[in-house]
N, C-alpha and C positions, 0 to 999 in steps of 0.2 A: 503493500500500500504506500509506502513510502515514496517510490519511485515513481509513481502515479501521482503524488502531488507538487512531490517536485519536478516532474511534468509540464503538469498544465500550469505551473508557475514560470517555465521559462518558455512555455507557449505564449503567456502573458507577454513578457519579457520581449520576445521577438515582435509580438505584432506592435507592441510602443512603439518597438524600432522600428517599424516599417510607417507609422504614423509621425512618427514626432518631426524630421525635417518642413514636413510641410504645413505644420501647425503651431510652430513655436519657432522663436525668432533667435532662441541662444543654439537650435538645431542649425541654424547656416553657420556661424561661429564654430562649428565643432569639427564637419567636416562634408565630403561632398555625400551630395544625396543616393550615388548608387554605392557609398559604400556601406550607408543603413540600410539599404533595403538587403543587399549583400548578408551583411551579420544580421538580419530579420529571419531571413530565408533559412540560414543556417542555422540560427537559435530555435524554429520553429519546427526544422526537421528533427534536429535532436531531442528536446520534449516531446516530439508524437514518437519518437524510437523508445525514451525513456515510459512513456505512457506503456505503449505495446509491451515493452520487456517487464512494464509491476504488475500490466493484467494476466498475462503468459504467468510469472513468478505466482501470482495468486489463484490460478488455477490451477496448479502444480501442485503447489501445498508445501509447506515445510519439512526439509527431511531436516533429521538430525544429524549431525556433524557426531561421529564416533572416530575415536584416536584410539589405535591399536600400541 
């Protein structure tokens, strides 16, 4: 479950990025606009990879870790 929220938090995370040059004035000061959409894109893929990999993990189910 873990994975899952910290997820859809940098799914958050990415779509800001892909909003914020065009909406906010200290976004042109920072840098150019295809390089937010760039790290948007890429923040966006990795939370839905992180999503799929805590719901997968969650239907799995916990195994125990045993040390021989």
């Amino acid at each position: 479950m873990p994975y899952v929220i910290i997820g859809i938090g940098i799914i958050f995370v990415g779509l800001w990025l892909l909003r914020t040059p065009r909406y906010s004035k200290i976004g042109i000061l920072l840098g150019s606009m295809l390089m937010y959409r760039i790290l948007g894109i890429i923040y966006i893929l990795f939370g839905s990879l992180a999503v799929a990999a805590g719901l997968g993990l969650d239907s799995i189910g916990p195994y125990p870790i045993t040390l021989n």
